[in-house]
C-alpha positions as CSV (number, residue, x, y, z in Angstrom):
1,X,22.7,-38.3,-34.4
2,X,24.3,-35.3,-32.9
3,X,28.2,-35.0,-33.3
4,X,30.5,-35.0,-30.3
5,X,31.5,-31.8,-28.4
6,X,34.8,-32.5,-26.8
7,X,35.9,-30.6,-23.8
8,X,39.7,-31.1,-23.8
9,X,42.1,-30.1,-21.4
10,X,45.2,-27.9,-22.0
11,X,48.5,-28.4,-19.8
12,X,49.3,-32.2,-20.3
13,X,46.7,-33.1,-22.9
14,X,47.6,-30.7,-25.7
15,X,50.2,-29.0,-24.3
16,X,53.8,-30.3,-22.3
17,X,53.2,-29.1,-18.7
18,X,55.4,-29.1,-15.4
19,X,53.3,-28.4,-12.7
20,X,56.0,-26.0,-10.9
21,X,55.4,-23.5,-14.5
22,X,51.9,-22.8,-13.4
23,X,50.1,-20.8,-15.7
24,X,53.6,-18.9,-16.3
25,X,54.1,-20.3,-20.0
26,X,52.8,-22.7,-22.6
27,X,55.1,-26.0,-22.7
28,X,55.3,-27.4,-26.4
29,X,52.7,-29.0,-28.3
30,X,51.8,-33.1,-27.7
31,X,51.7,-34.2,-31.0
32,X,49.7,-37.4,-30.7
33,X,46.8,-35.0,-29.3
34,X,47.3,-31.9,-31.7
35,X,46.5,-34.9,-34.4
36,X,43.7,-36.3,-33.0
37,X,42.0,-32.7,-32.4
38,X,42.9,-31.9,-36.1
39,X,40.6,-35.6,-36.9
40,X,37.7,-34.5,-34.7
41,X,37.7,-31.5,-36.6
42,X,37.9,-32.9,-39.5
43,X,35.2,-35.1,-38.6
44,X,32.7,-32.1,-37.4
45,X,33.4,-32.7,-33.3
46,X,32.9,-29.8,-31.6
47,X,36.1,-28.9,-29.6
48,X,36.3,-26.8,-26.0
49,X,39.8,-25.8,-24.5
50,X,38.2,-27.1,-20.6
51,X,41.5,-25.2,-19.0
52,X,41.7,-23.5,-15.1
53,X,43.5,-21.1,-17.0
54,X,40.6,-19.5,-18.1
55,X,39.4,-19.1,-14.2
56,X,41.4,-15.4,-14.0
57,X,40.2,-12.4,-14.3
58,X,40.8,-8.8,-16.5
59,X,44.4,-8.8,-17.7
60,X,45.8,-12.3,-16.7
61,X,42.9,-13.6,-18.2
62,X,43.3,-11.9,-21.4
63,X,47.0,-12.7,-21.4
64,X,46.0,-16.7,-20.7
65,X,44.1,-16.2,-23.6
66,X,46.5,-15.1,-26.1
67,X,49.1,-17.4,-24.9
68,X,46.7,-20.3,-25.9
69,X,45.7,-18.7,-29.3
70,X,49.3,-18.2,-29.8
71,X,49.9,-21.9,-29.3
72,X,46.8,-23.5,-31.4
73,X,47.5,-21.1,-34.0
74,X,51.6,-22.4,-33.8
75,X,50.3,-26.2,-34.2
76,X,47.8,-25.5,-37.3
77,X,44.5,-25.5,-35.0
78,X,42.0,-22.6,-35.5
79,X,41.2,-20.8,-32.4
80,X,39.3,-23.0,-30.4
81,X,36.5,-21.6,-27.4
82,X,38.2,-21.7,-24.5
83,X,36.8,-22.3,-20.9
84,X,36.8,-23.2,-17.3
85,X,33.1,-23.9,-16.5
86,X,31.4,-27.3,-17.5
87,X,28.5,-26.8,-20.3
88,X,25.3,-29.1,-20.7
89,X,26.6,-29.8,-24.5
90,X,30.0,-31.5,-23.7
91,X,29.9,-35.2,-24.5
92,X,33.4,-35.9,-23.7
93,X,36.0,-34.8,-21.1
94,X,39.5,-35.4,-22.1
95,X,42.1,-34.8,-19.8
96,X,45.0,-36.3,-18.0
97,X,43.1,-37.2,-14.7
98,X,39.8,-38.0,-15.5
99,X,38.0,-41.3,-15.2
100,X,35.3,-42.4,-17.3
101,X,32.5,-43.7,-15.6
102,X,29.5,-45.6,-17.3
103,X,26.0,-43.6,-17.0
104,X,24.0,-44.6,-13.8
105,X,26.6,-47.6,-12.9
106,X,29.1,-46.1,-11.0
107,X,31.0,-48.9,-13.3
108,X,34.6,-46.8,-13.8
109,X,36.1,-47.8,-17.3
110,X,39.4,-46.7,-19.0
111,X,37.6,-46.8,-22.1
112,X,36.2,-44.0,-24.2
113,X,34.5,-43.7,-27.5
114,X,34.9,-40.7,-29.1
């Protein structure tokens, strides 16, 4: 059976976010979620930073990019790939606005099983 890859979001999953900050600065770590990464980890999950930071270009890229390093690095996480675009091998989304919707059913569920 293949092992989970999650694609988790930044600002508001892993990290406190106002929404007025935009990507001006990296709030501090949510420890319930910096946890449960370090399990899936532990537990072989494949883990994707799915951020909109990550949709800039040349320098402000680079500089979202080190500001993120910066932080998993801060919490004890290894430096984790780091995206915008949605890839065939994510299992999961994690995020705070997603719904999970059952395959084919259109059946929307607040349940996930990672």
């Amino acid at each position: 059976m293949k092992k989970p890859h999650i694609a988790l979001d930044f600002d508001k999953t892993l990290a406190y976010h106002k929404s007025e900050w935009g990507v001006s600065r990296v709030g501090e770590p949510i420890a319930p979620m910096v946890e449960r990464v370090k399990d899936w980890l532990a537990k072989g999950y494949g883990v994707t930073i799915f951020t909109v930071r990550m949709n800039r270009t040349g320098p402000e890229l680079q500089q979202q990019i080190d500001m993120i390093d910066e932080f998993l690095v801060k919490v004890g996480l290894p430096i984790l790939p780091k995206t915008a675009v949605k890839q065939r091998h994510f299992s999961h989304f994690v995020d705070d606005r997603a719904y999970h919707v059952e395959p084919n059913s259109g059946i929307i569920s607040d349940q996930i099983d990672i």
